[in-house]
Kinemage of the C-alpha trace (Angstrom):
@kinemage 1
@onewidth
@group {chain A} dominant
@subgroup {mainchain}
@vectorlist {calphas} color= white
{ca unk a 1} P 47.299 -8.528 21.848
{ca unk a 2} L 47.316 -7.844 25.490
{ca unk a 3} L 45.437 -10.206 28.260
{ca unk a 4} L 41.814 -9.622 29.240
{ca unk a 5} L 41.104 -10.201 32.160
{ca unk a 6} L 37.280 -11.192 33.492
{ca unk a 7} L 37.595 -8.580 36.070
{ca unk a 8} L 38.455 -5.845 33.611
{ca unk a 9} L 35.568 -7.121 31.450
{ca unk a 10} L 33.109 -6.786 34.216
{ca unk a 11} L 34.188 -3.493 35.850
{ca unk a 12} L 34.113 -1.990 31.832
{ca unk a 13} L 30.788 -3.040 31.567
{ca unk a 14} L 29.800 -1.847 34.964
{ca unk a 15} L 31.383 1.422 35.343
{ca unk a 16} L 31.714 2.264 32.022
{ca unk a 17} L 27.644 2.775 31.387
{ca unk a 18} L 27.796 4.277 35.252
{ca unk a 19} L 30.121 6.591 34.073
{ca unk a 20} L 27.924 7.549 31.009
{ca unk a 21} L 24.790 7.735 32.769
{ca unk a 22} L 25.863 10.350 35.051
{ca unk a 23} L 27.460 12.734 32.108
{ca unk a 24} L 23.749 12.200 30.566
{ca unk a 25} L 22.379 13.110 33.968
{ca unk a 26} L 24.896 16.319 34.205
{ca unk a 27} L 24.362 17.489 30.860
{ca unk a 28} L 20.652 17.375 31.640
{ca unk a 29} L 20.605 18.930 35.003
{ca unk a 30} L 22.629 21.916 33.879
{ca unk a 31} L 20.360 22.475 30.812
{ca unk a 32} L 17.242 22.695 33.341
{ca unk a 33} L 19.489 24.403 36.050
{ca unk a 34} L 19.385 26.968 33.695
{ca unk a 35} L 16.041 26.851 32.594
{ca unk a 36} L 15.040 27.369 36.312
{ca unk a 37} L 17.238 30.546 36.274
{ca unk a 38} L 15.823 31.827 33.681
{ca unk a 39} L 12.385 31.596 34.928
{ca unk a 40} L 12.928 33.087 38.213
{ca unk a 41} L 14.850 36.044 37.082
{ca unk a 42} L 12.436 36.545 33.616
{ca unk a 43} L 9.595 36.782 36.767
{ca unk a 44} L 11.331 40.488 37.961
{ca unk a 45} L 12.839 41.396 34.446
{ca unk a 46} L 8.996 41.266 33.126
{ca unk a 47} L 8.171 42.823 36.900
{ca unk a 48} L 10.567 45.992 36.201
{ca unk a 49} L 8.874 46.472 32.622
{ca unk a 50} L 5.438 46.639 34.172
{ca unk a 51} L 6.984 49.012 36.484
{ca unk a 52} L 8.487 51.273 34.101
{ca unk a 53} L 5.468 51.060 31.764
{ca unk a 54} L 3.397 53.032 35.115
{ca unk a 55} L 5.386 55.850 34.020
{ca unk a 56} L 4.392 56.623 30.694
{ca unk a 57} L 1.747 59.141 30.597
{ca unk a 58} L -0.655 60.121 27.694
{ca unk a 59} L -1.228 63.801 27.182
{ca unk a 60} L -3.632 64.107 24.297
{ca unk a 61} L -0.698 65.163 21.711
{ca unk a 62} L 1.661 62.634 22.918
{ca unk a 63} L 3.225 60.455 25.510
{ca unk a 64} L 5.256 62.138 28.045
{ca unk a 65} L 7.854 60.272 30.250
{ca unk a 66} L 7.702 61.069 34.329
{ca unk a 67} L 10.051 58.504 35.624
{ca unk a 68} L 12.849 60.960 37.941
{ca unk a 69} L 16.794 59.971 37.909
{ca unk a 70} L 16.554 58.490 41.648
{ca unk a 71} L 13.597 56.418 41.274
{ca unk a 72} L 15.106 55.476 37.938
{ca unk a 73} L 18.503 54.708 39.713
{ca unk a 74} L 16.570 52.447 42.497
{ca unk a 75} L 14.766 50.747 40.327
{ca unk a 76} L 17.655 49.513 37.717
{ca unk a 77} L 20.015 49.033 40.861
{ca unk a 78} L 21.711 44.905 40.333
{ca unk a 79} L 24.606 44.355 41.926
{ca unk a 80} L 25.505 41.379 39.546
{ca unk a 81} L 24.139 42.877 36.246
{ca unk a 82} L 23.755 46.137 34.033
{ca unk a 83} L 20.238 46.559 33.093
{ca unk a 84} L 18.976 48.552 30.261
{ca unk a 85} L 15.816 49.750 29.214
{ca unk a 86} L 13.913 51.799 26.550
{ca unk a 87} L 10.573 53.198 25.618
{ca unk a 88} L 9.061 53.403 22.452
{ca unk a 89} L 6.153 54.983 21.210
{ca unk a 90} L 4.089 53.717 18.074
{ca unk a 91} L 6.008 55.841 15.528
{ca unk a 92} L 9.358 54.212 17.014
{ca unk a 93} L 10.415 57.731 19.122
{ca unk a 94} L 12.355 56.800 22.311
{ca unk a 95} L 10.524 57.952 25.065
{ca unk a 96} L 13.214 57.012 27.513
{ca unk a 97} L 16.135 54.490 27.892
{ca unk a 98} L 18.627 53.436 25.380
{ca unk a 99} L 18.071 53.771 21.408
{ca unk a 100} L 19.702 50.565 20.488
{ca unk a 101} L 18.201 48.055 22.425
{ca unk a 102} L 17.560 44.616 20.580
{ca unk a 103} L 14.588 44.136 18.889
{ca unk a 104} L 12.964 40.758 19.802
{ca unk a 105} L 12.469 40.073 15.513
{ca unk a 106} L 9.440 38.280 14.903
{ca unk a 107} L 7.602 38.560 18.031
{ca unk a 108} L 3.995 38.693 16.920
{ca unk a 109} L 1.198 40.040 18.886
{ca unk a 110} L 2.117 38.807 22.207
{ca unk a 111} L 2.078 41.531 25.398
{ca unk a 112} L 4.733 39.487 26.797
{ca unk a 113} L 7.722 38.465 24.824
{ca unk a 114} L 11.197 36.878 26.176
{ca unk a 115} L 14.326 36.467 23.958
{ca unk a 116} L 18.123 36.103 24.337
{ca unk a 117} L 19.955 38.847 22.369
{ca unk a 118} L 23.708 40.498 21.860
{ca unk a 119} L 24.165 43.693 23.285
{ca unk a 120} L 27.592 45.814 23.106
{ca unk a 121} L 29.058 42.745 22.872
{ca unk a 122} L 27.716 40.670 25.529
{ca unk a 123} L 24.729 38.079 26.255
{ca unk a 124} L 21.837 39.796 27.318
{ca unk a 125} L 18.323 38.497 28.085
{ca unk a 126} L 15.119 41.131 27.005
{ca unk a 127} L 11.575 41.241 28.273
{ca unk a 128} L 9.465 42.978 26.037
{ca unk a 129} L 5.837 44.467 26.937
{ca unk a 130} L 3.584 45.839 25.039
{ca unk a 131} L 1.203 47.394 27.082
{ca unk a 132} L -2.723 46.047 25.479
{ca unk a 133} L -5.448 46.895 27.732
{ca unk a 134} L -3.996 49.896 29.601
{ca unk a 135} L -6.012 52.696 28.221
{ca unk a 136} L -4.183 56.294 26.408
{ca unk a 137} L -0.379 54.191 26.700
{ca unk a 138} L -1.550 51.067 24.190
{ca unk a 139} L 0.919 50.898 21.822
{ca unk a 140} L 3.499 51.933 23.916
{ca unk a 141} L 6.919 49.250 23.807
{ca unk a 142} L 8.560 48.745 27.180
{ca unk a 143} L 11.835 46.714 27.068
{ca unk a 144} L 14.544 45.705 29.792
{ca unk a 145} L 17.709 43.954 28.880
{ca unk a 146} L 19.987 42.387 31.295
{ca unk a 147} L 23.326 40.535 31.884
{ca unk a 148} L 23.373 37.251 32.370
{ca unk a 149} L 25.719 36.978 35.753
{ca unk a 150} L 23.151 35.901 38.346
{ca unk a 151} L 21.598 34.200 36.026
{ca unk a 152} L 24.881 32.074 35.451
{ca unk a 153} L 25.463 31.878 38.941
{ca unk a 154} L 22.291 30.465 39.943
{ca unk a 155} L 22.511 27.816 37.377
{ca unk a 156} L 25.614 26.510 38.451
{ca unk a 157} L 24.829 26.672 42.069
{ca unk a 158} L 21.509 24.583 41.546
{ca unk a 159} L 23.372 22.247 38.664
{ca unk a 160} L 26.399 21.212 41.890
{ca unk a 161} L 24.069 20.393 44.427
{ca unk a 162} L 22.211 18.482 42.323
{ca unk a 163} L 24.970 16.739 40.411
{ca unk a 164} L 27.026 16.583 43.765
{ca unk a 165} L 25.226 14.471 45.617
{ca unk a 166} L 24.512 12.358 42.852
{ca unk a 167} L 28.447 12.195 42.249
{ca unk a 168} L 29.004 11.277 45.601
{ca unk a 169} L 26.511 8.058 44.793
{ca unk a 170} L 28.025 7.156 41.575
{ca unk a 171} L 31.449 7.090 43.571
{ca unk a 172} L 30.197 4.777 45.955
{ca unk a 173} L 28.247 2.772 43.649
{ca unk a 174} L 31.843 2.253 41.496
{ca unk a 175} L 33.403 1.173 44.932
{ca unk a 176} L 30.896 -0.886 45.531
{ca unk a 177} L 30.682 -2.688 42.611
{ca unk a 178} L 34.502 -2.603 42.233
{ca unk a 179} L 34.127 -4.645 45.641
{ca unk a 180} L 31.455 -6.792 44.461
{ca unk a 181} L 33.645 -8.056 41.526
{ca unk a 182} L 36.968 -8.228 43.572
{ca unk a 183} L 34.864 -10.643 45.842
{ca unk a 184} L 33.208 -12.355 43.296
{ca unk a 185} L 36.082 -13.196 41.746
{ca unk a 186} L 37.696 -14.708 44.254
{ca unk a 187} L 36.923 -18.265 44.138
{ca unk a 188} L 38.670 -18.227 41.021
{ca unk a 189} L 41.478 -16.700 42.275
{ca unk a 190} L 41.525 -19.814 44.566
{ca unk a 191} L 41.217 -22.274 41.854
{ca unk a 192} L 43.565 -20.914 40.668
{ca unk a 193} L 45.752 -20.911 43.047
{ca unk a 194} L 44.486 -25.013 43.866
{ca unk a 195} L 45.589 -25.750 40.383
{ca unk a 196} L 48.710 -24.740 40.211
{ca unk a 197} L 50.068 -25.896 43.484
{ca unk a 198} L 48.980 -29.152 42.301
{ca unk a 199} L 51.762 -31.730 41.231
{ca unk a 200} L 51.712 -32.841 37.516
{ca unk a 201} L 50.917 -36.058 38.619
{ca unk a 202} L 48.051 -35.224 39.995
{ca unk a 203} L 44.844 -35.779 37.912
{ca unk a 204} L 42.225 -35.940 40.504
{ca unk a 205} L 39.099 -33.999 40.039
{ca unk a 206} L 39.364 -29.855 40.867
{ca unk a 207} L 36.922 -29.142 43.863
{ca unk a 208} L 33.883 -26.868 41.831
{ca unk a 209} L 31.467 -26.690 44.799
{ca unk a 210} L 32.665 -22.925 46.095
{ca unk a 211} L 33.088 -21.628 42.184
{ca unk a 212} L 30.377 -19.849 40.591
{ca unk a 213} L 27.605 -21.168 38.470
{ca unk a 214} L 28.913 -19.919 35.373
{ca unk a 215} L 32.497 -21.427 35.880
{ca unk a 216} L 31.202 -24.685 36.857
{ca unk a 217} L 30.609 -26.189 33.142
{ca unk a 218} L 34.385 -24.983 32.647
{ca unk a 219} L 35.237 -26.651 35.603
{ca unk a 220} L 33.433 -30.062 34.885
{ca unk a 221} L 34.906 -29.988 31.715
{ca unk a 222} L 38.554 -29.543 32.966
{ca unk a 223} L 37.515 -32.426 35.319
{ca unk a 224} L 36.249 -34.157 32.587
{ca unk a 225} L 39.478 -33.517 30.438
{ca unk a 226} L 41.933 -34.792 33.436
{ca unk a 227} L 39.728 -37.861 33.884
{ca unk a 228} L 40.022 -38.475 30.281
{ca unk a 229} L 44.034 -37.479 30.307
{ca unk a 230} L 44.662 -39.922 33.544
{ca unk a 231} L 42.828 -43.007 31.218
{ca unk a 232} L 45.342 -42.056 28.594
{ca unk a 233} L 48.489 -41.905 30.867
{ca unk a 234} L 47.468 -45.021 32.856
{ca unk a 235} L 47.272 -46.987 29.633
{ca unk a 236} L 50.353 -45.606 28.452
{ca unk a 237} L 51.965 -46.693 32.044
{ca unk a 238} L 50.261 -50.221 31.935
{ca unk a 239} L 51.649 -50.549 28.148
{ca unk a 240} L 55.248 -49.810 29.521
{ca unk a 241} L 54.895 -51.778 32.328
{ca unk a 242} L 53.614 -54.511 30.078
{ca unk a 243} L 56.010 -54.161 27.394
{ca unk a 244} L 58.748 -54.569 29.820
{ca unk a 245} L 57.307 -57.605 31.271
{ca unk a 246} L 56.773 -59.441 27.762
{ca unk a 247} L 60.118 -58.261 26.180
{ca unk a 248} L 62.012 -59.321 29.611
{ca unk a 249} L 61.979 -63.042 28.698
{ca unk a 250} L 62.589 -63.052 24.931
{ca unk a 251} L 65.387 -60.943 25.407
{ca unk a 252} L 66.537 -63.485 27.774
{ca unk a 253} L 66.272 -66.349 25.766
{ca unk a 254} L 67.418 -64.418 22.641
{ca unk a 255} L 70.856 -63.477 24.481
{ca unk a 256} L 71.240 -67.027 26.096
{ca unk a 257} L 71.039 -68.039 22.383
{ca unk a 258} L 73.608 -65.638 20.742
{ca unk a 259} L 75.853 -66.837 23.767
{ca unk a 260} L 75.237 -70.287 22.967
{ca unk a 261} L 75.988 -69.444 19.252
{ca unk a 262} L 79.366 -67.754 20.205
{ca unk a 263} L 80.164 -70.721 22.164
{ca unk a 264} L 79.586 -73.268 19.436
{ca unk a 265} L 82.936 -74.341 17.300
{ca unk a 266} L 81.032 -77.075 15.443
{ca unk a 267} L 79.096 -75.171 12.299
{ca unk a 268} L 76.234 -77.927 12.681
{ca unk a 269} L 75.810 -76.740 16.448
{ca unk a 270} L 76.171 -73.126 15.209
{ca unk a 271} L 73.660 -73.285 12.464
{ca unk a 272} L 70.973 -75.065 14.855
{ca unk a 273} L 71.930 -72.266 17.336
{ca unk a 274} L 71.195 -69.416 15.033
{ca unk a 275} L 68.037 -71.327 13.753
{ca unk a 276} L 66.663 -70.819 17.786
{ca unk a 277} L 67.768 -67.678 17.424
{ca unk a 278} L 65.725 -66.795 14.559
{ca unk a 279} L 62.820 -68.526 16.189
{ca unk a 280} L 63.196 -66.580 18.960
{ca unk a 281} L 63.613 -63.213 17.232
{ca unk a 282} L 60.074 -64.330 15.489
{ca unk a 283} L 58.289 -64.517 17.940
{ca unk a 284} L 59.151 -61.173 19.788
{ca unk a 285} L 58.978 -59.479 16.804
{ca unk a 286} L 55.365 -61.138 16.535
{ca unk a 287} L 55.371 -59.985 20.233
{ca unk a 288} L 55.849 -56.429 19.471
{ca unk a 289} L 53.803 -56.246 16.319
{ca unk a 290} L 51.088 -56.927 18.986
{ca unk a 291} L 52.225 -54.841 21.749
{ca unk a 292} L 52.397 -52.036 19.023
{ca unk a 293} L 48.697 -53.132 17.745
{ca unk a 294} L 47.111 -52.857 20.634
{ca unk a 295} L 48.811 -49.683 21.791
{ca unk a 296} L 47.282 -47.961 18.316
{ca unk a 297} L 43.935 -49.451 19.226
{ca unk a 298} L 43.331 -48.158 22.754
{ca unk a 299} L 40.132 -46.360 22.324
{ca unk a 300} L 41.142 -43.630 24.727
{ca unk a 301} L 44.353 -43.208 22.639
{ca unk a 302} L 42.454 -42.705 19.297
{ca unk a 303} L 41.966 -38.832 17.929
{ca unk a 304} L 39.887 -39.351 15.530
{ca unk a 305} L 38.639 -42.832 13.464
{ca unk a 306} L 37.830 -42.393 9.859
{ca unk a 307} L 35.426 -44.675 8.957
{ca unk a 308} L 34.729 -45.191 5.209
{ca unk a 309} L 31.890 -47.612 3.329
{ca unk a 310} L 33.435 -50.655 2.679
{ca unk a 311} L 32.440 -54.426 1.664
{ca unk a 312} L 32.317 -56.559 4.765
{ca unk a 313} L 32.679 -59.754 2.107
{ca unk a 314} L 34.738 -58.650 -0.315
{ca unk a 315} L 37.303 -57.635 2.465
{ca unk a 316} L 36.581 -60.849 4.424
{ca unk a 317} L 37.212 -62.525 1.807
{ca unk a 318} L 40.470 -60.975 0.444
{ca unk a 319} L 41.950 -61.854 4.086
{ca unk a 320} L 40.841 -65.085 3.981
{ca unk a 321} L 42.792 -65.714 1.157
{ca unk a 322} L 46.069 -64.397 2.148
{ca unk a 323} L 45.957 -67.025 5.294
{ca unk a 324} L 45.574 -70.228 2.846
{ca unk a 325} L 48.965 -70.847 2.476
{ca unk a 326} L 49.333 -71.050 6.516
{ca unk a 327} L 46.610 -72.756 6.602
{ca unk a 328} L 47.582 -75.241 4.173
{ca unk a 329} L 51.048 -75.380 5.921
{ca unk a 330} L 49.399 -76.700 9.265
{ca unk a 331} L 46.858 -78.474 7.477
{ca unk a 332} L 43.979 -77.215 8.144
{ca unk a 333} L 40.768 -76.733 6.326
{ca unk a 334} L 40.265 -73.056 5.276
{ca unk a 335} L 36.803 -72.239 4.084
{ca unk a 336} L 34.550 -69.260 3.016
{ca unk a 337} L 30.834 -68.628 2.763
{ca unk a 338} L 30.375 -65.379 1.505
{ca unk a 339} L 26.950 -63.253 1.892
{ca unk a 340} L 26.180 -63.495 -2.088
{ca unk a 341} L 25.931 -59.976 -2.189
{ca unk a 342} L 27.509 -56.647 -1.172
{ca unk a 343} L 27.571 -56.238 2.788
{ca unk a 344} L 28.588 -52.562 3.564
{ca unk a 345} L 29.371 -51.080 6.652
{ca unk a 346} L 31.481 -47.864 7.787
{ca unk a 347} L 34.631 -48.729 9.190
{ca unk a 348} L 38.567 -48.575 8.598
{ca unk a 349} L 39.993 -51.131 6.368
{ca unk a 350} L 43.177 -51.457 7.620
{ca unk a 351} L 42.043 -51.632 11.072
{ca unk a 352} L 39.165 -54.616 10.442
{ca unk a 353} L 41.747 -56.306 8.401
{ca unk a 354} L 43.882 -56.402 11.058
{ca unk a 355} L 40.941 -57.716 13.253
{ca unk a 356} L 40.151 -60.491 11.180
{ca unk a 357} L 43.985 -61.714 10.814
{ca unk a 358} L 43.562 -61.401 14.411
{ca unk a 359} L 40.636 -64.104 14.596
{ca unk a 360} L 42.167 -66.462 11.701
{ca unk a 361} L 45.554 -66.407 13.377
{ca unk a 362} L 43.881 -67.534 16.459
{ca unk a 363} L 41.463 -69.996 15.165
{ca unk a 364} L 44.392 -71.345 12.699
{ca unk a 365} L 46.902 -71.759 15.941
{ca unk a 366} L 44.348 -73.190 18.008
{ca unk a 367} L 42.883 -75.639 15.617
{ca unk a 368} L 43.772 -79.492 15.652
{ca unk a 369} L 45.725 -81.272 13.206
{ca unk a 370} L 43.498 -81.299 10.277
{ca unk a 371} L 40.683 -79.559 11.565
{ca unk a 372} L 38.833 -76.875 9.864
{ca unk a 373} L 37.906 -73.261 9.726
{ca unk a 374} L 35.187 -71.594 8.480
{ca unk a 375} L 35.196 -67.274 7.496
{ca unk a 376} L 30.929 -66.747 7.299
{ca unk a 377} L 30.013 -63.506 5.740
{ca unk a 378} L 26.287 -62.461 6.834
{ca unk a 379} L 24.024 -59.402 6.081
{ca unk a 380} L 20.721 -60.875 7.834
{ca unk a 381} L 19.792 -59.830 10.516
{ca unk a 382} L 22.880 -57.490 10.945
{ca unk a 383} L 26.252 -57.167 9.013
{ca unk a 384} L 28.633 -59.485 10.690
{ca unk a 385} L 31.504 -61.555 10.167
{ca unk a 386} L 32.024 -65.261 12.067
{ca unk a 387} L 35.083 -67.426 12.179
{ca unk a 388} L 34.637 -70.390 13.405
{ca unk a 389} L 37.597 -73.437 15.251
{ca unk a 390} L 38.178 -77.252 15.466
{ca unk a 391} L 39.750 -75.795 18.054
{ca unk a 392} L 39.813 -77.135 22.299
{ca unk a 393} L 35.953 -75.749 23.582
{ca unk a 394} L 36.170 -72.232 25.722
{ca unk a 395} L 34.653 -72.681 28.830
{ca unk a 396} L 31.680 -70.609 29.414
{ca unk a 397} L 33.005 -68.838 32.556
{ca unk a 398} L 36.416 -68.073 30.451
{ca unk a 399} L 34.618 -66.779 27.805
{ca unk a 400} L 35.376 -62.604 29.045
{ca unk a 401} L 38.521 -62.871 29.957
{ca unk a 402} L 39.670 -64.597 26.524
{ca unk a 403} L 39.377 -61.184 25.412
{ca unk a 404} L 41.803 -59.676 28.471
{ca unk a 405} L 45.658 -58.648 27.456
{ca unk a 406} L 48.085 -61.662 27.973
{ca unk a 407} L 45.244 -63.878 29.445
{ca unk a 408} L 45.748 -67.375 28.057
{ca unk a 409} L 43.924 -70.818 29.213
{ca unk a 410} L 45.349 -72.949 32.008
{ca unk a 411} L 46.696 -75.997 30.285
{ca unk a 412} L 47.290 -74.716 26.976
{ca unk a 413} L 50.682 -75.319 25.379
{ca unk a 414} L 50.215 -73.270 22.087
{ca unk a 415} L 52.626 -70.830 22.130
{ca unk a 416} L 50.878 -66.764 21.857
{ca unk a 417} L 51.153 -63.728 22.921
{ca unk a 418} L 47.476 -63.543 24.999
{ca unk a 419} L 46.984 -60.108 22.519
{ca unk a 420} L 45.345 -61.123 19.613
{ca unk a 421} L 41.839 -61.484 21.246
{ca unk a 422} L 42.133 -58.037 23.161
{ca unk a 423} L 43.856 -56.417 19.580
{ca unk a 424} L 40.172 -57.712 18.739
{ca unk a 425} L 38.315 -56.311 21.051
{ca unk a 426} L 39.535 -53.173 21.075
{ca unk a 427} L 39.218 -52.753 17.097
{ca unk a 428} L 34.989 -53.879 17.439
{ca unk a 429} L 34.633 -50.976 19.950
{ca unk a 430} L 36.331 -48.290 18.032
{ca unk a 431} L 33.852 -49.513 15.264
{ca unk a 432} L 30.925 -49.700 17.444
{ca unk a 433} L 31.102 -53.502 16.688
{ca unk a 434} L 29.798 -56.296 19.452
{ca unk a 435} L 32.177 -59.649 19.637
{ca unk a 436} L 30.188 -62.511 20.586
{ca unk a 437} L 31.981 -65.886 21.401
{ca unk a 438} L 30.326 -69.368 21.066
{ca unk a 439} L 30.579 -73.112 20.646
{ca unk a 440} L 30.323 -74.350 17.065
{ca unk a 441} L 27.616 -75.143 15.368
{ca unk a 442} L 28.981 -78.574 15.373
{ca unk a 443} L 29.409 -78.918 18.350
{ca unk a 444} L 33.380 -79.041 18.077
{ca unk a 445} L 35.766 -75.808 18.306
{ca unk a 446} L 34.309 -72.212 19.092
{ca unk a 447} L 32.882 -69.875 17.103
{ca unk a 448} L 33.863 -65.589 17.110
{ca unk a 449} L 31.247 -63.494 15.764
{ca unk a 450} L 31.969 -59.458 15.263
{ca unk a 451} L 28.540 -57.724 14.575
{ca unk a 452} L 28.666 -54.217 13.241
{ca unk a 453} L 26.118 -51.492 13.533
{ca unk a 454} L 24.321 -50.808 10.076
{ca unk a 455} L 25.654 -47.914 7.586
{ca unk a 456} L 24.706 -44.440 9.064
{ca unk a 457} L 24.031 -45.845 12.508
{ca unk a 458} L 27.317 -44.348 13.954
{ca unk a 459} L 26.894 -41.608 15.940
């Protein structure tokens, strides 16, 4: 399918219903060209029938006929046309003229009659008169007939220099418009021509204050779109830049440790080698798990989230339960207050499960030596889910930028990967979720609370 252009659009539906207009206009001017014709030269055919009609004389037996050859001659002289005429008495005798001149047909009563008729041939217009209120003559039929040449001529004479002029406007009207769009058009062409001398790396916002006001929403789209595109490419740079960072030093450590491995001729020395190795290779496979996470997360980066009713508790619950053993491992107390009843919410499983792993891995790894945690399920006065530490009190001012990639707290010798908390984060607000952090109810440890808009209140 070929290209359409805008311009070709607009100069079709400009010129095209130009064009159209002025056939209409010509096929009406010639049809009253001619009817103007035809009244000015009916005026002298019906003028040469009166004339004729002076010469028909009444004699008491009959009509007589007193019209000489020359006077005849003068008065049928046309140098365009033939003319023809005949006389007919009441009984149908030819006075003068030709025999077999047309008949007008139904004509009625009228003096006066005018009708288009064949004759030898050829077009031929007739004026009849019947001559009613001129004394003896009465009944007496007078009818001319003649060619249509002048007739013709005049026509087309008045139809050009009406239609003329009128093409001459029509041809400067195109030109003009063809201008108007040419010149219109042309802050497009610019944009055009902005855009693609741009670089690919350069997402800045296209100039839309000399485009027209039609283009503009386009434009602020496009703008829109390349803002949108440069969020997406930054995070995919930072995530690189990131990755490359937090993967420099495990890789590090994890070749220092195969070197130390291949060094090692004692198999006691190799074996606690290989057991740092797979320490090591734990941890940035823990790292990468995360790196990946978050990267899956990004709001900006998500096409489309589909969010399905769920049970907040049952699903709370079901993750709580797959930490116990970890839990028990480090010795900590793992508990779970459930809602009592159903608490449903639209979201993605697999996406708040990872959330709340996210939270219990943190609170678990954080938590003192024989402390406890607590998963609360709530449905009043929103659906929520809180998990709550024995773990060393966030200060209030830290409290944001827990939640930042790789931010960790000054003195803190845990070992993480400063993810989990922004894996979080990122998860609530593809859900439309608020994270709230807080000291425990106890006064010991913190306490992370994800609140979730209620079923149907997504937008």
């Amino acid at each position: 399918m070929p290209n359409r252009t805008l311009r070709g659009q607009l100069l079709r539906w400009l010129l095209l219903p130009l064009s159209v207009i002025f056939l209409v206009d010509a096929a009406g001017s010639y049809f009253f060209a001619s009817r103007l014709s035809d009244r000015v030269y009916d005026r002298e055919l019906m003028e040469i029938a009166r004339e004729l009609a002076l010469h028909v004389k009444h004699n008491g037996g009959g009509f007589t006929w007193d019209l000489e050859s020359d006077a005849e001659r003068a008065l049928l002289l046309d140098q365009y046309d033939r003319v023809y005429y005949s006389v007919r008495t009441p009984g149908g005798r030819v006075l003068a003229g030709k025999p077999d001149l047309p008949a007008p047909g139904a004509a009625g009563k009228r003096p006066e009659v005018l009708f288009d008729a064949q004759m030898d041939g050829e077009k031929v217009r007739v004026a009849l008169l019947r001559s009613a209120g001129l004394g003896p003559q009465a009944e007496v039929d007078v009818a001319v007939a003649e060619t249509l040449g002048k007739r013709s001529t005049l026509a087309r004479a008045i139809f050009f220099d009406v239609t003329l002029p009128q093409l001459l406007l029509i041809l400067i009207a195109l030109a003009v418009v063809w201008a108007g769009v040419v010149r219109g058009l042309l802050p497009m062409r610019r944009l055009q021509q902005a855009v693609a001398a741009r670089s690919h790396l350069d997402l800045s916002a296209v100039d839309a204050h000399d485009v027209p006001g039609e283009v503009q929403p386009l434009v602020v789209a496009v703008n829109d779109l390349m803002a949108r595109l440069d969020e997406v490419l930054a995070f995919q740079s930072r995530f690189i830049a990131d990755a490359a960072h937090q993967l420099r030093t495990p890789v590090a450590g994890l070749k220092a440790h195969i070197e130390l491995a291949m060094r090692e001729e004692d198999p006691a020395e190799t074996r606690r080698a290989l057991a740092h190795l797979y320490t090591a290779v734990q941890r940035m496979s823990h790292l990468v798990s995360q790196l990946l996470s978050l990267a899956r997360n990004e709001p900006n980066t998500v096409r489309k989230l589909e969010l399905a009713p769920l049970d907040l508790n049952k699903l709370a619950f079901d993750v709580t339960m797959e930490w116990v053993p970890e839990a028990y491992r480090r010795n900590i107390d793992l508990g779970f207050e459930d809602a009592e009843r159903q608490v449903m919410i639209a979201g993605d499983a697999v996406r708040l499960t990872e959330l709340i792993n996210n939270l219990l891995d943190n609170a678990v790894r954080y938590s003192r030596n024989g402390g406890r945690v607590t998963v609360r399920v709530a449905q009043e006065p929103g659906p929520r889910v809180s998990i709550s530490d024995d773990g060393p009190s966030i200060p209030v001012e830290e409290r944001q930028r827990v939640f930042e990639r790789f931010h960790r707290l000054l003195g803190n010798q845990i070992e993480g990967s400063g993810l989990g908390l922004a894996i979080v984060r990122e998860i609530a607000a593809l859900h439309e979720a608020e994270i709230s952090l807080e000291d425990d109810v106890d006064g010991i440890g913190n306490t992370f609370t994800v609140s979730f808009p209620a079923p149907g209140a997504h937008a």
